[in-house]
C-alpha positions, 0 to 999 in steps of 0.5 A: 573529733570523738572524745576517745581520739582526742585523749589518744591525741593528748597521750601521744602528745604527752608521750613525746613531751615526756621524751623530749624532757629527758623520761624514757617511756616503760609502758603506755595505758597500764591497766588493772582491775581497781586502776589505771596509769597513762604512763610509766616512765623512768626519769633518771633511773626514778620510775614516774608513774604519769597521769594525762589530762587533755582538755580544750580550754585553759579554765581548769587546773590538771592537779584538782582533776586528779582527785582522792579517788583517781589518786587511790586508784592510780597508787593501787595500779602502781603497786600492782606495776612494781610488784609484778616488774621488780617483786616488790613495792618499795622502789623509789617512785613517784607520781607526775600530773602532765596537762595537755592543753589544745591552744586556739592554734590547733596546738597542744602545749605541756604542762609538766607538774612533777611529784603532784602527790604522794602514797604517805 
């Protein structure tokens, strides 16, 4: 399976995961020129701005794959989003790290890590 297919698998997965934990999915693979954001949800009227990280092997830890630099760019791309929806930054948001993980069964498992990190 080609790397594009199964990230594509890991964000459907991730996308219902999210469904069935109460978020209402608002956009899927928002993009910008310095940025990107897999998913923006809102979860009890909270926009979540989500990142996936799909891997095979249970031998890696999804919050140190969402570095400094991948941080930047996704609040960079957040801003973009609130501003162009709302008109504005300062809307109460925050940033989720979902693990998307394919067990030897063939089957992804989530692992949800709410507010992962912050602007401030």
């Amino acid at each position: 399976m080609k790397s594009h297919d199964f990230g594509k698998q890991g964000e459907d997965f991730a996308e219902e995961f999210l469904r069935q934990h109460g978020y209402r999915i608002l956009v899927r693979n928002y993009r910008v020129k310095r940025g990107e954001i897999d998913l923006i949800a809102d979860d009890q009227g909270m926009i979540v701005f989500v990142e996936v990280k799909t891997r095979k092997a249970n031998d890696w830890n999804a919050f140190e794959a969402v570095g400094p630099v991948k941080q930047r760019r996704m609040i960079h791309a957040a801003t973009q989003y609130l501003v162009e929806t709302f008109g504005r930054e300062d809307i109460h948001s925050r940033f989720d790290v979902l693990a998307v993980l394919l067990g030897d069964n063939g089957e992804f498992k989530g692992d949800l890590i709410k507010e992962a990190f912050s602007i401030f």
